[in-house]
N, C-alpha and C positions, 0 to 999 in steps of 0.2 A: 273117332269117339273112343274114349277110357274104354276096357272091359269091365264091366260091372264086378265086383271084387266078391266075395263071400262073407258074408256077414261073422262077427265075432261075437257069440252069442254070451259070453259071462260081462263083456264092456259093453254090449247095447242094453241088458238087463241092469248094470251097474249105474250104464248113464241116465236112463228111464229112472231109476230111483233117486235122480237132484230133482229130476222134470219133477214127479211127486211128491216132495217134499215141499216143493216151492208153489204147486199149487194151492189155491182157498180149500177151506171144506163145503162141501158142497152143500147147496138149499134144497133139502127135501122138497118145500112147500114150490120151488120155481122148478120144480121136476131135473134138478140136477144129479145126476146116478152117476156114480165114476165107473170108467171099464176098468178091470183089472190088469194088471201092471204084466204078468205072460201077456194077454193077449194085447196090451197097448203096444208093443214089440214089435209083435208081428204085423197091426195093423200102422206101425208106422212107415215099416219097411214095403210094405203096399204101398199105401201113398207115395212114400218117396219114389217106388217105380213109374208110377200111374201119371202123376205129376210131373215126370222129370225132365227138366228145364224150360216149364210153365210156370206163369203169373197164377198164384192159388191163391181163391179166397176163401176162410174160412167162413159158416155163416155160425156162430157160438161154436165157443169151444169149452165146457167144462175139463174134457175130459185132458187137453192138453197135449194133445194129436201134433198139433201145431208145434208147438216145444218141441216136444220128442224128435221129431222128422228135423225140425232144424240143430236140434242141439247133437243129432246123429251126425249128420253133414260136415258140422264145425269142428268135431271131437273126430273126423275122417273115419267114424266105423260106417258109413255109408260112403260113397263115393259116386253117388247120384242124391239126384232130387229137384224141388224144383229151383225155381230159380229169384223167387219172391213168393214170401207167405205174408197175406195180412189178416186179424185174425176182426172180425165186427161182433161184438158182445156186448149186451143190453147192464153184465157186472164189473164195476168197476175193478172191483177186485180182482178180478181172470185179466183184465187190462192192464192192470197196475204189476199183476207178478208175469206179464209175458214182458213189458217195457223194464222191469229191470233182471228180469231172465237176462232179456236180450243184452243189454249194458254191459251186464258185469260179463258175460260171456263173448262180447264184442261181435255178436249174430245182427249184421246191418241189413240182414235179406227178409228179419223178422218184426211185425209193427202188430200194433194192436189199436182198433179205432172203437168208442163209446158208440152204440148204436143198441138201438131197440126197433124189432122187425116190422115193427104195427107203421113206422114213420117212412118217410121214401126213400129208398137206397141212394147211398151221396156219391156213390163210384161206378154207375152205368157199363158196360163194356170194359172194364178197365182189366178183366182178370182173363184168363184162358180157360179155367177149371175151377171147381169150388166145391167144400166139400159141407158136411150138414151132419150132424147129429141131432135134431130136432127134439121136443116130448114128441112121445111114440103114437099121442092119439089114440089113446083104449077110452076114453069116452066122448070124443070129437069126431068117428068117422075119418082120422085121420087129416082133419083139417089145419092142425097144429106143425103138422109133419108139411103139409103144401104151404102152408104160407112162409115157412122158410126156405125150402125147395124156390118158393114163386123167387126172392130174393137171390138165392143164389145164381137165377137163370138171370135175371137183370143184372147182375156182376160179370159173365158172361155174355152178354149185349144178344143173347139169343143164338151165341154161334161157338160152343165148346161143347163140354164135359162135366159131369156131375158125379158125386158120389152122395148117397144118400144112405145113412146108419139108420136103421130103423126095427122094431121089433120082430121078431120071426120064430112061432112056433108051429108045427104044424099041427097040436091036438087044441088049443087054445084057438074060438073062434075072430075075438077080434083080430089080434095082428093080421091074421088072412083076410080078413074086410078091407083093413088100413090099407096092407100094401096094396088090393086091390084097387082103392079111392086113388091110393098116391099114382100107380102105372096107372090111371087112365086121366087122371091129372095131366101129368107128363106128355102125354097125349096131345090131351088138347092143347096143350104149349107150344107143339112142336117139337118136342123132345122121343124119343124111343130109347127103351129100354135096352143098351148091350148086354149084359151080361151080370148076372147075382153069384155071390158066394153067401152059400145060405148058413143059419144058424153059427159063427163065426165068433163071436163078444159073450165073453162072462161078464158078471156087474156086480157091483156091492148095494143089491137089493131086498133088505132083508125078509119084505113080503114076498117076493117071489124069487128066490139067489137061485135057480134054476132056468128063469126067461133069458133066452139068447138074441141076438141082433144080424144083421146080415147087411153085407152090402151091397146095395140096389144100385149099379152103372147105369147114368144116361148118356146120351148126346144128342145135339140138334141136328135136326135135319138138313138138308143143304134148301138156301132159298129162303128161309124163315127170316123175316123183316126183324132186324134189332128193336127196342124199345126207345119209343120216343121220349119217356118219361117216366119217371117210378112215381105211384101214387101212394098215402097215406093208406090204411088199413084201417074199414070203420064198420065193415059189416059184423054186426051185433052176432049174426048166427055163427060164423067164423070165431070168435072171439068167446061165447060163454061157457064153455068148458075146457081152454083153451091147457088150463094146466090141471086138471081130471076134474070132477064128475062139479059142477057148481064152483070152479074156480078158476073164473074168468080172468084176463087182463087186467091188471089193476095199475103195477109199480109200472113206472117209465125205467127209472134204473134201478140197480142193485150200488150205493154209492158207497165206498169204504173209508172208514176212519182211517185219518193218515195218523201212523207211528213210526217210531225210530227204530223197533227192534224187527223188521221183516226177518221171518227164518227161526224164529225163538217161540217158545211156549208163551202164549194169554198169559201174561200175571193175573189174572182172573179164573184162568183154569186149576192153580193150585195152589197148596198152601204147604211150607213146613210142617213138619212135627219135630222136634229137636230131643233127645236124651238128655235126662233130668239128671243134671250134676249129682254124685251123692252128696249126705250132708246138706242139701238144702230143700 
């Protein structure tokens, strides 16, 4: 096995910034927050260890996690990782710019499938690890946060590894309810908690640009019966504050308008002003 090499930190900063550029802007109202581009770095360089030469599914990815970790790999500033990333996202959009991320960068270990969490997972066991950035769950009891978590364990057929991104303050009462819901969640799946790196993710959130995130390690336990089958998601209580306080489940996807110019400014976002010849 390679030595793991030392990361070059002005070219993994550098490359992280095509990853961000080429991502959507994000949907406040579908609770999409991007983590900031220092600490998307670092957290990809994590992944890449955590994951490395493991089947990883993503369960959404606004943040472009996914990208990063692969486009590090391809561009050799990493020299681990894993081994297949697939990314499942309810917006087309995040699908649409990882499929032609991946194209034009010739990344064939990177895919992205259309999916929305509430329907039953279409790849059972297929993966080793799976990773989650969920909504945080500040007025669901964290429920938001387990029903992609539930997804991600069924991508793992009940017999890997988890990584779960989720909010982490320690003066603020919810997150410490959440994460509490989420480890006893886990629990009851047969999962156990390895190990948190707490407080870890800054965010471009401008209500609170101060809440941090951590990440929450699972794994299954040995013995734990894989899933005979993923079910549809219909419980009403699960669902009505699913993206904060009275806003439930509605859209099945986020679908995008196809154009020509990916990578270019909305001709809808501005307009000329031009310098007035003199004389006229």
């Amino acid at each position: 096995m390679a030595e793991r090499k030392e990361i070059d930190l002005r070219a993994a900063i550098n490359a992280i910034s095509d990853v961000v550029q080429n991502r959507p802007r994000p949907l406040r109202e579908m609770d999409q927050i991007y983590m900031k581009t220092g600490d998307m770095v670092l957290q990809s360089e994590m992944v890449a260890k955590w994951a490395d030469g493991k089947r990883l599914a993503f369960i959404g990815d606004g943040d472009a996690i996914s990208v990063s970790v692969a486009y590090l790999m391809s561009r050799e500033i990493l020299n681990y990782g894993p081994a297949k990333i697939q990314v499942f996202d309810f917006d087309e959009r995040i699908c649409g710019a990882i499929k032609r991320f991946a194209d034009r960068e010739g990344i064939e270990m990177l895919d992205s499938t259309l999916y929305n969490v509430l329907e039953a997972f279409p790849n059972i066991g297929e993966f080793d690890c799976f990773y989650t950035n969920p909504p945080w769950g500040a007025s669901n009891g964290g429920d938001s946060v387990n029903v992609f978590s539930q997804r991600g364990m069924e991508a793992v057929g009940n017999k890997g590894e988890g990584m779960i991104v989720i909010a982490d303050d320690h003066e603020l009462e919810w997150p410490q309810q959440v994460l509490a819901a989420v480890q006893k969640f886990v629990l009851s799946a047969g999962f156990y908690v390895q190990r948190m790196a707490s407080k870890v993710h800054h965010y471009h959130l401008d209500d609170n640009p101060d809440l941090r995130s951590c990440n929450l390690m699972i794994k299954s336990l040995p013995g734990i019966l894989p899933p005979q089958n993923s079910e549809p998601i219909s419980d009403q209580a699960r669902l009505e504050h699913f993206y904060g306080r009275d806003h439930p489940i509605k859209i099945r996807y986020v679908r995008e308008k196809k154009r020509v110019d990916y990578g270019k400014a909305h001709d809808d976002e501005y307009c000329y002003e031009t310098f007035v010849e003199e004389g006229k």
